[in-house]
DRENSEKOL-350106 format. One record per residue (C-alpha): x negated, y negated, z. Coordinates in steps of 0.25 Angstrom, whole numbers, plus 5000, padded with zeros to 4 digits. Layout:
residues N
[[X; Y; Z]] ...
This chain:
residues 429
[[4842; 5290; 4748]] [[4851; 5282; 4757]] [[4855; 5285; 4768]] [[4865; 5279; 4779]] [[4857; 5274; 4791]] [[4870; 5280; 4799]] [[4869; 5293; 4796]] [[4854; 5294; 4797]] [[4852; 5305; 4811]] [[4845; 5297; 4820]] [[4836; 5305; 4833]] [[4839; 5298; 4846]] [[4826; 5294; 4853]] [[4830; 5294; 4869]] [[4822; 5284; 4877]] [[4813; 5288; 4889]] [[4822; 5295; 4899]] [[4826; 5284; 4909]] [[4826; 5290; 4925]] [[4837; 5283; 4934]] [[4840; 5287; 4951]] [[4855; 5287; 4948]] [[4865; 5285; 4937]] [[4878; 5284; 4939]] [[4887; 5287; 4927]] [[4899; 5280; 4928]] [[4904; 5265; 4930]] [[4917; 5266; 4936]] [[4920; 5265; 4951]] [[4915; 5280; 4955]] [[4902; 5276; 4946]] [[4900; 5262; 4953]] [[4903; 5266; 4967]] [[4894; 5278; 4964]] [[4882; 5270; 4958]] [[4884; 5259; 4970]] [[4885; 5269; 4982]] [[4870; 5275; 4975]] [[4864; 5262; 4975]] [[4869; 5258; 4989]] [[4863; 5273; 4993]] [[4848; 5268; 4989]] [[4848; 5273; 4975]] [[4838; 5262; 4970]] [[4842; 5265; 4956]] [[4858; 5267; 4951]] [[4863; 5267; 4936]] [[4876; 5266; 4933]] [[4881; 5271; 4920]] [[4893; 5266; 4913]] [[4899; 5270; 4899]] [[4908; 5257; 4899]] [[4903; 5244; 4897]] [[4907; 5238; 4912]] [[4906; 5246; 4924]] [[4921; 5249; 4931]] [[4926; 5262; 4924]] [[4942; 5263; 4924]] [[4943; 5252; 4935]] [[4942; 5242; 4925]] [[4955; 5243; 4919]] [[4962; 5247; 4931]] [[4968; 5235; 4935]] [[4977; 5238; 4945]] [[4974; 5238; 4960]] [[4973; 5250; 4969]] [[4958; 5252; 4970]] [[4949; 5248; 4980]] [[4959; 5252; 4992]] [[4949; 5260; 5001]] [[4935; 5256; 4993]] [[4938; 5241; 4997]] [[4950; 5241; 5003]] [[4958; 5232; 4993]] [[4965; 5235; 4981]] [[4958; 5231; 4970]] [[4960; 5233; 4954]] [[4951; 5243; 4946]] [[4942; 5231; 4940]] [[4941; 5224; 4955]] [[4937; 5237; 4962]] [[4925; 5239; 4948]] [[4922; 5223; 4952]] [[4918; 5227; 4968]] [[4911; 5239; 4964]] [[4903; 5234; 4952]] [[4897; 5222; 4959]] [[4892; 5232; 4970]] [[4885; 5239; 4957]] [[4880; 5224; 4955]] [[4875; 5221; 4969]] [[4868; 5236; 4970]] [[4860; 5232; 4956]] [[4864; 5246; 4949]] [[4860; 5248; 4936]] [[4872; 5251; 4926]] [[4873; 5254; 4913]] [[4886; 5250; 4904]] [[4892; 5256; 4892]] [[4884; 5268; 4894]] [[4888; 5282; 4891]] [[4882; 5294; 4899]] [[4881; 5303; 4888]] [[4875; 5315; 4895]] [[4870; 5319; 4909]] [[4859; 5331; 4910]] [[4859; 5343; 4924]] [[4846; 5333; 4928]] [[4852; 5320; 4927]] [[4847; 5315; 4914]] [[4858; 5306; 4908]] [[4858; 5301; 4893]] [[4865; 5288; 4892]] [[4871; 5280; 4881]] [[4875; 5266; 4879]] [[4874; 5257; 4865]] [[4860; 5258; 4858]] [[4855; 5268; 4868]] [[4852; 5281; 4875]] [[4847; 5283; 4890]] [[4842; 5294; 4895]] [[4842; 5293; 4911]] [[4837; 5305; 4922]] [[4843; 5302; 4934]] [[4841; 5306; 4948]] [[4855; 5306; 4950]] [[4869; 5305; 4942]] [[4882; 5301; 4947]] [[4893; 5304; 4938]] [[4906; 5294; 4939]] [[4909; 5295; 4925]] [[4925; 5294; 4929]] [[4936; 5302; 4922]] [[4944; 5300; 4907]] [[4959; 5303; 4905]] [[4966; 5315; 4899]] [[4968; 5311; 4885]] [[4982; 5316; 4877]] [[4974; 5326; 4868]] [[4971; 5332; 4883]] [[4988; 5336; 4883]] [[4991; 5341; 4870]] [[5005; 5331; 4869]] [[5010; 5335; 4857]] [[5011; 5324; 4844]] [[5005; 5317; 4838]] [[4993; 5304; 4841]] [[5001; 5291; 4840]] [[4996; 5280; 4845]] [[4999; 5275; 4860]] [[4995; 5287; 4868]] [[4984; 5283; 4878]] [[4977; 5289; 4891]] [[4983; 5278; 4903]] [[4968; 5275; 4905]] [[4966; 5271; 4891]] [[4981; 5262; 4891]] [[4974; 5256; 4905]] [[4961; 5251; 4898]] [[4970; 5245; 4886]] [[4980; 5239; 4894]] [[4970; 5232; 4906]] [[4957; 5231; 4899]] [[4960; 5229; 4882]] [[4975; 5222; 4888]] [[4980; 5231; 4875]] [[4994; 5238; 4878]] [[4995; 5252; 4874]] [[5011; 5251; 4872]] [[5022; 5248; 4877]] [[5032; 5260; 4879]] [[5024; 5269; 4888]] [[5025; 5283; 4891]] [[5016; 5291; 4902]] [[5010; 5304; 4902]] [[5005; 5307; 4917]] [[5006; 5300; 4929]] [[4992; 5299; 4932]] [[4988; 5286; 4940]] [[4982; 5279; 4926]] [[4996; 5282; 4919]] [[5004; 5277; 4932]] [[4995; 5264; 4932]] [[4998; 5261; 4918]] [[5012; 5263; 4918]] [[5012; 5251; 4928]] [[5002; 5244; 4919]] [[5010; 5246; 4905]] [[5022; 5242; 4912]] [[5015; 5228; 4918]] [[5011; 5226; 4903]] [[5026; 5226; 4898]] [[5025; 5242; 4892]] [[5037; 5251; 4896]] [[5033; 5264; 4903]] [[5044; 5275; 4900]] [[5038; 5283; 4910]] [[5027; 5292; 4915]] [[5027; 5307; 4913]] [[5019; 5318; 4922]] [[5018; 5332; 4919]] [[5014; 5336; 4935]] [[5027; 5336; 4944]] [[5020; 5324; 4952]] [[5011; 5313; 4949]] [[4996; 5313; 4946]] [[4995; 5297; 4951]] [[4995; 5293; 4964]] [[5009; 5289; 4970]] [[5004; 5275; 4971]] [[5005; 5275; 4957]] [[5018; 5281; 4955]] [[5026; 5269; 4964]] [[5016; 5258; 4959]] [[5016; 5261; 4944]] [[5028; 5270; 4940]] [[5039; 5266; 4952]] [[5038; 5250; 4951]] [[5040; 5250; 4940]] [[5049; 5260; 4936]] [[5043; 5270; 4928]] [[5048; 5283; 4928]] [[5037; 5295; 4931]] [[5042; 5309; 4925]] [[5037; 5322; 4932]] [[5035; 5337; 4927]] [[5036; 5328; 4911]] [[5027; 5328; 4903]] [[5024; 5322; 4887]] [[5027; 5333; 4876]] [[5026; 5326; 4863]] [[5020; 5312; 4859]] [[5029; 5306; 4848]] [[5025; 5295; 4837]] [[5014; 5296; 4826]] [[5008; 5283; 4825]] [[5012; 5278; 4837]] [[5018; 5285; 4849]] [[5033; 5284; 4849]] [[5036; 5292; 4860]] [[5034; 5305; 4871]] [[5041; 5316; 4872]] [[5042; 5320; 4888]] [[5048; 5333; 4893]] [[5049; 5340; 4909]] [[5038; 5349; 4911]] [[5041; 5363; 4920]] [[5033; 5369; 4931]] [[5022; 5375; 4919]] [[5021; 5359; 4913]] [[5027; 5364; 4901]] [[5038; 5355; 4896]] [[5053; 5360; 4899]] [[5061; 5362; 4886]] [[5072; 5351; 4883]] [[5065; 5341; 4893]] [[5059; 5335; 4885]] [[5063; 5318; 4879]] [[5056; 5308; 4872]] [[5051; 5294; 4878]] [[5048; 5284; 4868]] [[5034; 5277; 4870]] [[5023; 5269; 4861]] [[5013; 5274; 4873]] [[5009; 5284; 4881]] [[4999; 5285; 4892]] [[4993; 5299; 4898]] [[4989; 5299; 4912]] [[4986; 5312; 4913]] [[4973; 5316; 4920]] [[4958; 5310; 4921]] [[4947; 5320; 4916]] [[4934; 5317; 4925]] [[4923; 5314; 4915]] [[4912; 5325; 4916]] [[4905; 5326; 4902]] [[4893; 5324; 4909]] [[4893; 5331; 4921]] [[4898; 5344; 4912]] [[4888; 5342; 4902]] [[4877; 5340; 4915]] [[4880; 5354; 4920]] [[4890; 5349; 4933]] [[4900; 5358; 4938]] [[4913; 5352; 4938]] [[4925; 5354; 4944]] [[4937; 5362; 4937]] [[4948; 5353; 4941]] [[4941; 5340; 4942]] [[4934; 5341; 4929]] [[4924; 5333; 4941]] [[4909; 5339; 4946]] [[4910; 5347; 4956]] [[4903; 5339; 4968]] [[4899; 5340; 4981]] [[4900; 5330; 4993]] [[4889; 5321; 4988]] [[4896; 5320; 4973]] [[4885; 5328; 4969]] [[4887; 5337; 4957]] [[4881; 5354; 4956]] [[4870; 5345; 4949]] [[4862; 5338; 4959]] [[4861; 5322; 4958]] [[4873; 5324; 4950]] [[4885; 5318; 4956]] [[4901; 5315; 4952]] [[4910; 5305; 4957]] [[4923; 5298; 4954]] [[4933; 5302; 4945]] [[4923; 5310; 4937]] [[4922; 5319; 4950]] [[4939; 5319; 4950]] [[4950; 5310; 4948]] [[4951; 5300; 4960]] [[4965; 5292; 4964]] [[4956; 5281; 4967]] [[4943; 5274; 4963]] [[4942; 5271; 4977]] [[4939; 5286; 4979]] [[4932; 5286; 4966]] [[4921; 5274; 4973]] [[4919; 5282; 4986]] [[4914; 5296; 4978]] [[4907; 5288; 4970]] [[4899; 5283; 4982]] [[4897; 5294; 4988]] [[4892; 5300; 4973]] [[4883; 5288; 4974]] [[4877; 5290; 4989]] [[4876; 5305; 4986]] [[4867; 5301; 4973]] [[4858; 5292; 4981]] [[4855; 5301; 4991]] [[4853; 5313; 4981]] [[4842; 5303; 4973]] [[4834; 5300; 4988]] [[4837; 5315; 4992]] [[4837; 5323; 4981]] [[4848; 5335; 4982]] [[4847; 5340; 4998]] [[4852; 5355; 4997]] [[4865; 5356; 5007]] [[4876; 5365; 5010]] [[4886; 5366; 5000]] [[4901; 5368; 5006]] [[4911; 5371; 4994]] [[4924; 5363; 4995]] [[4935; 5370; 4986]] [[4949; 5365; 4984]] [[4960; 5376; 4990]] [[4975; 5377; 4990]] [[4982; 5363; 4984]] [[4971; 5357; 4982]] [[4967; 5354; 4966]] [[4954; 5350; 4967]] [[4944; 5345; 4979]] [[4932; 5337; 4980]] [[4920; 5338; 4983]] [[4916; 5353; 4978]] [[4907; 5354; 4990]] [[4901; 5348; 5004]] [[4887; 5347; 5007]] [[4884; 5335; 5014]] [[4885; 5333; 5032]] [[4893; 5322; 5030]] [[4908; 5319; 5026]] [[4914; 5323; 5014]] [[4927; 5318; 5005]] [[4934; 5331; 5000]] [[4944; 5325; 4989]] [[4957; 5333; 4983]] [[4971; 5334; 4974]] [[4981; 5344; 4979]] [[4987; 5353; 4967]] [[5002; 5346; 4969]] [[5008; 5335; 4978]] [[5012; 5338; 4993]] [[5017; 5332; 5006]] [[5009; 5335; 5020]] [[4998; 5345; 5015]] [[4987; 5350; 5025]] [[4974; 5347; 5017]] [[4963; 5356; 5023]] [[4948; 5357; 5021]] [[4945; 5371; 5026]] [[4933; 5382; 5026]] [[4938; 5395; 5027]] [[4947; 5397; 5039]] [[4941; 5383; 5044]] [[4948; 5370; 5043]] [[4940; 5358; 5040]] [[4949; 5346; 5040]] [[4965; 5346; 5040]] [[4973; 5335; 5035]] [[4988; 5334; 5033]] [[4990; 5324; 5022]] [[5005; 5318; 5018]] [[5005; 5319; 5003]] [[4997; 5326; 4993]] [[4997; 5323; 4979]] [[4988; 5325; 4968]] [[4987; 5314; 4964]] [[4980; 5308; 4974]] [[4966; 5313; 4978]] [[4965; 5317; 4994]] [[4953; 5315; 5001]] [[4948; 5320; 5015]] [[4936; 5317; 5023]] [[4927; 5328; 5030]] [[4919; 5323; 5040]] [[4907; 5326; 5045]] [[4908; 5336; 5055]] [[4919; 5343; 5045]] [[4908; 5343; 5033]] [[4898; 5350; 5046]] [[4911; 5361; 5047]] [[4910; 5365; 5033]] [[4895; 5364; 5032]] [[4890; 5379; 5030]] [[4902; 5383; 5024]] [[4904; 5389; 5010]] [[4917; 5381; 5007]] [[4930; 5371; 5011]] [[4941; 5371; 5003]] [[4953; 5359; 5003]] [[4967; 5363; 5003]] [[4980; 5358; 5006]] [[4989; 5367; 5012]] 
C-alpha cells in the first residue's frame, strides 16, 4: 500500500549534546553589547544566537538618527549604531549563530536550538537572555469590526516601509502614541502618505516629548488625548475609524464619537517583553514588566541565568539597552570564573508614584543603577530611595513623565548604607 512520504511520523534523532561557556540569546543591541562585554571580561568562549538571518534586531530598520548620544556620543541611525557594535563582535572573534530559533531553555541551562535542517542541543554554563520585545497586536484590543486589510502594528509598517520600500497606504490613521507610532507618522509623511492624525487613550503621551515636536509638531499632525478607536470600518479594505473621547474610566463618552476615513491604520500601543523562554525555564517575572525579576548583576532567581534589555523592560533608548546589557555580560563572565558567590540580598520595591523599579534587589559592594516610570506625569517631584525612616539619596527632578525612564546612581558608600538591610523602596513624593 502507498503511502505519502509526507505523512509518514518520523522520530527526531538529537545529536550529542553540545557544551558551550556562554550563550547569549539574542542579536539585537542589548544581545551584542552583552555577548561583547562577556568576551571582553575573559569568557574564552561566547555564542551568540540569533533568530534572524543578520545580526542588528529592530536597529536595522530604524533609520532615523537619535542613537548613540551617550554610548558614543554622536548621533547615529539605528543600522550605523548595529555597524559599530557588530564589528566589535568581529574583532572579539564570538561565535554567532544566524537564523536560529531558541526553542526552549531548561532550570540547568540546557538550550534546544533550531535553524534549517537541524536541531542542537547546547548545555551552557551560563545564559544571557536579550530576546527584545513584540508589539501589542489589534486582537490584544478587541476594536470592534471586522479584518480589512490595512491594519498594521507601527513596527511591522516600519520594516515594510525602510526595509521592503513597500508603502502600506496612503491615508493614515494612529492608534497610540507610543515612540514607534510618532516615528512613523513622520516617516509616512516623508514618503507622500497623509496622516489625519494620532489618537491616545491616556490623557498624556506614552512617547518621549522629543518625539512629540520632532515627529507630530513639524509637521502638523494633530495628537488627540483621552480618544481612542471604537470601530474599524471597511470589509475588504479598511475604509475608515470610528474615534470617540474616552472619561476618567477610558470608557468612550456617548455622542462623541466621529468618523475619520482612512486606507490605514497603525497601533502603537505597547511593547510585550518577550519571555516564553524564561517562563517556560521556571524564572520569576515581574507583574508589570512581564520582565525576570533581577538582581544587580542581571542575574535572574535562577543562578547563571541573566535578562537584559527590553526583554527585562521597555527602554527609551538603546543606549540604555547597551549599557545593561554590559553589565549582564560582565556579571555572566564572572559568574562562569566564580561560580554563584552567596551575598546579602537588599530587596528594592517600588513605593508611592512609582509603576515599576528595577533592579528587584542589590547584592553587590559596589554601585548600582535603580531604573523607574512614575504612575503619571509631574512637575518638581522629590525622587527618594529610602530604608525605613532612613533616607538613602534624594533628588529633586524638573519633570517627570512616563514615558521616559528615570535612572539614579547609588554609589558605593550609599550601596555599604543599605547593606544588612531587608529592604529600599523608590518613591516620588
Amino acid at each position: 500500500m502507498f503511502t505519502n512520504p509526507a505523512r509518514r511520523q518520523r522520530s527526531v534523532n538529537l545529536p550529542r549534546c553540545e557544551r558551550r561557556e556562554l550563550v547569549v540569546i539574542g542579536g539585537g543591541p542589548a544581545g551584542l553589547a552583552a555577548a561583547i562585554a562577556a568576551k571582553e571580561a575573559g569568557c574564552g568562549d561566547v555564542l551568540l544566537v540569533e533568530r534572524d538571518r543578520m545580526l542588528g534586531g529592530i536597529l536595522n530598520q530604524c533609520i532615523h538618527d537619535g542613537f548613540g548620544i551617550h554610548r558614543f556620543k554622536k548621533a547615529l541611525s539605528g543600522p550605523e549604531y548595529a555597524a559599530r557594535e557588530l564589528e566589535r563582535v568581529c574583532e572579539v572573534d564570538i561565535s554567532v549563530m544566524s537564523g536560529t530559533i531558541a526553542l526552549n531553555l531548561s532550570a540547568d541551562k540546557k538550550l534546544l536550538l533550531s535553524r534549517t535542517g537541524e536541531l542542537k542541543e547546547i548545555k551552557a554554563g551560563a545564559v544571557v537572555l536579550a530576546t527584545g520585545c513584540r508589539e501589542r497586536a489589534r486582537g490584544a484590543l478587541s476594536i470592534p469590526g471586522h479584518r480589512p486589510a490595512g491594519i498594521y502594528t507601527a513596527g511591522t509598517a516600519q520594516n515594510f516601509v525602510n526595509m521592503e520600500n513597500i508603502m502600506p497606504g496612503s491615508r493614515v490613521c494612529i492608534l497610540g502614541s507610543g515612540d514607534i507610532g510618532l516615528i512613523m507618522a513622520r516617516r509616512m509623511t516623508l514618503e507622500g502618505a497623509k496622516v489625519e492624525a494620532v489618537f491616545e487613550l491616556l490623557p498624556y503621551s506614552s512617547g518621549l516629548p522629543r518625539n512629540i515636536r520632532q515627529c507630530l509638531d513639524d509637521y502638523g499632525i494633530p495628537l488627540f488625548l483621552r480618544t481612542t478607536v471604537v470601530e474599524i470600518v471597511g470589509m475588504e479594505r479598511l475604509e475608515g475609524v470610528r474615534v470617540a473621547e474616552v472619561d476618567e474610566n477610558k470608557r468612550p463618552i456617548p455622542g462623541s464619537d466621529r468618523f475619520v476615513p482612512c486606507d490605514t491604520l497603525l497601533l502603537s500601543v505597547g511593547l510585550i517583553p518577550e519571555n516564553e523562554l524564561a517562563r517556560g525555564a521556571g524564572v520569576d517575572l515581574h507583574p508589570v514588566t512581564g520582565g525576570p525579576l533581577v538582581d544587580d548583576r542581571c542575574m535572574t532567581n535562577l543562578p547563571g541565568v541573566f535578562s537584559c534589555g527590553n526583554a527585562l523592560h521597555v527602554h527609551d533608548l538603546a543606549d540604555w539597552v547597551s549599557e545593561e546589557a554590559a553589565r549582564a555580560g560582565v556579571s555572566a563572565a564572572a559568574y562562569l570564573s566564580q561560580g554563584e558567590v552567596s551575598r546579602g540580598r537588599v530587596k528594592v520595591s517600588a513605593g508611592i508614584g512609582v509603576r515599576y523599579a528595577l533592579l528587584q534587589a542589590i547584592t553587590g559592594d559596589g554601585g548600582a543603577i535603580l531604573a523607574f516610570r512614575v504612575n503619571e506625569p509631574s512637575r518638581d517631584g522629590v525622587v527618594k530611595i529610602t530604608s525605613g525612616s532612613r533616607v538613602i539619596k534624594e533628588e529633586i527632578l524638573k519633570r517627570l513623565l512616563p514615558a521616559e525612564m528615570i535612572r539614579i546612581v547609588l554609589n558605593e558608600t550609599q550601596i555599604r548604607l543599605i547593606r544588612g538591610v531587608g529592604s529600599v523602596e523608590v518613591r516620588v513624593e
